[in-house]
N, C-alpha and C positions, 0 to 999 in steps of 0.2 A: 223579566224573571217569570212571569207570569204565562206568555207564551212559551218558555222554555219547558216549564216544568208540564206544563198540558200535550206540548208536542212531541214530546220525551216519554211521556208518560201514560197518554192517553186521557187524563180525570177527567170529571164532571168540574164547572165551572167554582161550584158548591164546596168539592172534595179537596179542589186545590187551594180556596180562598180559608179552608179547613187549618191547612198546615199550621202547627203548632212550632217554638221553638226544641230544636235538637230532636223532633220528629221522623229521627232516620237512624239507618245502622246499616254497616256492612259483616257479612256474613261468608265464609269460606269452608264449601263442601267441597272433600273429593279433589280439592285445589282448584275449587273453579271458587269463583270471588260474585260473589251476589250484593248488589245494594238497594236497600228497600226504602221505602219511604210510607208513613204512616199517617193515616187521615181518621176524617170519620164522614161515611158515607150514609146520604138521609134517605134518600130517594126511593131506595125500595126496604131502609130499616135495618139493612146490613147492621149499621153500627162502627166499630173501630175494623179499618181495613190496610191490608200494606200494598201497596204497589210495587212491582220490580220496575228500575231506572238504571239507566245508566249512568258508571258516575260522576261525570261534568252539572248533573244534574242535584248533586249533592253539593257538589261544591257552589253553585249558584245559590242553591238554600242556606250556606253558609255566608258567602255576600250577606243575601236579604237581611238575614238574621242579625248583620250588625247595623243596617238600614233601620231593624225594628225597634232597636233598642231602645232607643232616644224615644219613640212614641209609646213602647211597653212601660218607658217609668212616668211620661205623661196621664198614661191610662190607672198608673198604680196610685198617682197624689190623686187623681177626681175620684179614685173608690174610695183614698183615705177622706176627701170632703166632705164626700153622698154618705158616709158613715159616721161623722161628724152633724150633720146635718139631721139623721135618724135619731142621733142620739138626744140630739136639744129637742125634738118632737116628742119623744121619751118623758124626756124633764118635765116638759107642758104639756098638762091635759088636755089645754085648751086648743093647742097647735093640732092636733089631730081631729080634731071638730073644724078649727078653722079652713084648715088647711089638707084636707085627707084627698083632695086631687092630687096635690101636689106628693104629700108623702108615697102616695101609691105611684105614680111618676119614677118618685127619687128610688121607690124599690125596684120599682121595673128597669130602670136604667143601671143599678148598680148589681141586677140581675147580669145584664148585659156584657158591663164591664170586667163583671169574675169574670168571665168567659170566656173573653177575649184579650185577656193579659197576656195570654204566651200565643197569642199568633202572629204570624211573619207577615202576614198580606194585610197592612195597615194603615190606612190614609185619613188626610183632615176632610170632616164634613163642613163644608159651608153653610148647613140650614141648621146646625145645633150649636149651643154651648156646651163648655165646659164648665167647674168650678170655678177657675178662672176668670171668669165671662166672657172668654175670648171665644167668640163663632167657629170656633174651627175645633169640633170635639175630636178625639181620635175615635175614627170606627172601623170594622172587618169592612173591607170594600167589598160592596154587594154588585148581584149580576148588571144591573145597569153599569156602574162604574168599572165593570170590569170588561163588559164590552167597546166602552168610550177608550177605552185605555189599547186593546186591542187594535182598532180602529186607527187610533193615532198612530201606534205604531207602525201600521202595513203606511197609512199619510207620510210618515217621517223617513220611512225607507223606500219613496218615493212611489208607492204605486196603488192605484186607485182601486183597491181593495177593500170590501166591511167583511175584515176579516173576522172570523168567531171563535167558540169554544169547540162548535160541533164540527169545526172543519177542521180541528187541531184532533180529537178524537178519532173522527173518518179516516185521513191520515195516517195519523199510529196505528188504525187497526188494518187497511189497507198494505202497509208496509211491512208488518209482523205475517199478514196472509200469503203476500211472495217473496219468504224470508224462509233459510233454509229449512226451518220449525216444520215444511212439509203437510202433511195431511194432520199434523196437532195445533198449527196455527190458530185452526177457531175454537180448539179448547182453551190455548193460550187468550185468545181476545177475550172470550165469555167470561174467562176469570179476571183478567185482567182490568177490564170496563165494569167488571162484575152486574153483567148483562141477566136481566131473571129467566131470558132464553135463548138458545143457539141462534135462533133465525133471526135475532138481533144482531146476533155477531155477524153473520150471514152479509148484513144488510148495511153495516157499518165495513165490512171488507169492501165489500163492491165498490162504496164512493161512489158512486155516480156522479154525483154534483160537483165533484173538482175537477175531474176532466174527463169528458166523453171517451175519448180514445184509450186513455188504461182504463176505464171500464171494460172497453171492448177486448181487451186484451187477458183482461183478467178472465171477462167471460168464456173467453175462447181455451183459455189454458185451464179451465174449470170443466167445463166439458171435453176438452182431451182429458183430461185427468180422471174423469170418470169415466170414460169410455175405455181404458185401459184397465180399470176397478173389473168394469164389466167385463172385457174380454178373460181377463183373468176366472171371472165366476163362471164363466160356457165355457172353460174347458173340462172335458171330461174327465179329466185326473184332477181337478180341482175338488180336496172335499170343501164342503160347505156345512155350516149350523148355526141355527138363532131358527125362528118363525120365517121370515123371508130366505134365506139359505135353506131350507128343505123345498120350500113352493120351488126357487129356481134349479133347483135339482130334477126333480120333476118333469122342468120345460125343456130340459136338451133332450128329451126324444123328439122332439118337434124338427121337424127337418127345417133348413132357411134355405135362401136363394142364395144373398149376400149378406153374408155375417158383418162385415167392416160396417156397409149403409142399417143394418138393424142396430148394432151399437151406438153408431154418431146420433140415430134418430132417437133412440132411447134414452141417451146421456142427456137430452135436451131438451128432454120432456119429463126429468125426475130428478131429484136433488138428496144425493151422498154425501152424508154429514157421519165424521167420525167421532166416536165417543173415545176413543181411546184404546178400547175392548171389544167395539164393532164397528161396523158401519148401520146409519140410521136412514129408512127411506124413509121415513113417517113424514108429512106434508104439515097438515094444520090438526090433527087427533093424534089419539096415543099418549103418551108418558109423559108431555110437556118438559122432557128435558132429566126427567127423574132417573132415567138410565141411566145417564153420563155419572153417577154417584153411584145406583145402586145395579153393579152389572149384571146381578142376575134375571133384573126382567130384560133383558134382549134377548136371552136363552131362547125364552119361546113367545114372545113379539113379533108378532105377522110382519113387523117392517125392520127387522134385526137380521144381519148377517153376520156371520162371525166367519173368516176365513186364515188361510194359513199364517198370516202374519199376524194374527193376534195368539197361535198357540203358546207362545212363554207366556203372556197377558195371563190366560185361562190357566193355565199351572200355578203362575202366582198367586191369581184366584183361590185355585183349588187347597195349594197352602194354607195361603191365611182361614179359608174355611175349615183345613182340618185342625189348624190351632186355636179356632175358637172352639169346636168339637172338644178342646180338652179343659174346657172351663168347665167346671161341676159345681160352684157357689152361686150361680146362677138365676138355678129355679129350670123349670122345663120349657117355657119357653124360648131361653136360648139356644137349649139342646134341640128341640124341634126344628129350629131356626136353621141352625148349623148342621142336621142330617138334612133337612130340604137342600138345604145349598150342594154341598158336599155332591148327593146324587146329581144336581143340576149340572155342576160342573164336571163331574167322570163324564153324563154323557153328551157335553159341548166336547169335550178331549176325545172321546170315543168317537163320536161321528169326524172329527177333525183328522183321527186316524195318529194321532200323536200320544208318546206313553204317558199315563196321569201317574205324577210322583206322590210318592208315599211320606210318610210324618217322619219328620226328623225330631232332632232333640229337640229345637229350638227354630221359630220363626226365620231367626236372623242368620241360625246358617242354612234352610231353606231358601231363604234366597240371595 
């Protein structure tokens, strides 16, 4: 279950040993059927996070789930003990003089125990007791134990393997990258793995380490794929906007020798990363990522492109900036906010050469 749900999924070892009972739902926009799965992510502070799965992946959490049962009411009689226990310390002064290691112990553990009553990934410790006094207390199986568990599995399916979490992650984000998702794949990973930057996603697509050869494969169709980006920006009926879309405007008066060898050698020596709303050359300076949220700094971001495939993007854009334009409870610096934008976007549309549409009644039939 445990490989399933990470290889399905993508999580962090952490996020998956999270899962809570009935920790999921399925969802239907548009007639397309969504199923999510809800954790809680430490790592970088997220907090409560959902995951998209697919749903064989739900239905295994429903397995587990009746696997957890028997040890969720294991874990509910040792909080009703360790609270039984607080209580006679209560009664006696004296027990909390004597004994205040132990009562600070019995809080700490029945800390632990709230906590852990509604999760699905649950197994017997052999270095602790219970109230019971039997050695085997029920606990959230932690990363140790969850890699021995991994381990045995790739042993028991006969192949000498230490398999992990981070290769079950690589994977998913590898797969989702030459998935029909296109050129929004690494926004899908980023959010997904809930990555705190692209070039992690970046980096988790490639895989390297599971097999040399679809790296190189991957690599290969990364750089066609950008070289076709780029052929697209040198043509001269191409408009272009952002900070980098004006500088390359610019370079086609430059005469070339062989246009095809300047692209293959340019695609391979710089790294196009789409936000959604543009394309981003920025390397290791710049926005850290804060564009892909907030698009109107690619506008004029020296490593921002904006080209004809994102003009419905930019209208949308431009919408929602004229519908916040019509908030007036505000105060002024929303209004400030919302004419900056507003101009930002007429003149990404204006240079794009596409009509900027005008305020409807309402957001929602705008778009």
């Amino acid at each position: 279950m445990l490989y399933l749900v990470q290889i399905t999924s993508g999580m962090r070892n952490s996020e998956a040993v999270a899962i809570k009972s009935n920790a999921w739902r399925i969802e239907v926009r548009n007639g397309v059927t969504y199923h999510w799965v809800t954790t809680t992510e430490s790592k970088t502070g997220k907090g409560v996070v959902d995951f998209l799965v697919p749903p064989e992946t739900i239905e295994a959490l429903r397995v587990l789930q009746q696997y957890a049962e028997p040890l969720q009411a294991r874990l509910a009689k040792e909080i009703s003990w360790l609270e039984q226990q607080l209580w006679k310390a209560e009664d006696d002064p004296l027990a909390i003089t004597r004994g205040s290691l132990a009562r600070v112990e019995l809080l700490q553990r029945l800390t632990v125990a709230r906590a852990s009553i509604d999760n699905l990934f649950l197994g017997h410790s052999q270095y602790s007791a219970d109230g019971s006094g039997k050695r085997s207390r029920v606990e959230v199986m932690t990363n140790m134990s969850s890699r021995a568990a991994l381990i045995q599995l790739a042993r028991d399916a006969g192949v000498n393997w230490k398999l992990n979490n981070h290769q079950c992650r690589k994977t998913f984000a590898w797969t989702v990258a030459n998935s029909s998702l296109g050129r929004t794949a690494l926004i899908f990973v980023k959010w997904q793995l809930k990555h705190a930057s692209i070039s992690m996603s970046q980096l988790y697509a490639a895989n390297p380490r599971q097999d040399a050869s679809l790296y190189e494969e991957f690599y290969e169709e990364m750089v066609s794929a950008q070289a076709e980006v780029l052929e697209s920006w040198f043509d001269p009926e191409q408009a272009l906007s952002g900070g980098g879309g004006r500088k390359i405007m610019q370079t086609r008066a430059i005469a070339i020798k062989d246009r095809k060898s300047l692209l293959r050698h340019t695609a391979e020596h710089i790294t196009i990363r789409s936000t959604g709303h543009s394309w981003c050359l920025a390397e290791q300076s710049g926005c850290v990522g804060e564009g892909i949220y907030e698009a109107i700094r690619c506008a004029s971001c020296s490593a921002g492109v904006i080209d004809e495939s994102h003009a419905a993007t930019w209208q949308n854009i431009h919408l929602s900036n004229l519908q916040l334009a019509t908030i007036t409870d505000c105060g002024p610096v929303v209004q400030r906010r919302a004419d900056r934008e507003i101009a930002t976007s007429v003149a990404v549309l204006d240079e794009l050469g596409v009509p900027v549409p005008v305020q409807l009644k309402n957001l929602d039939e705008a778009l």
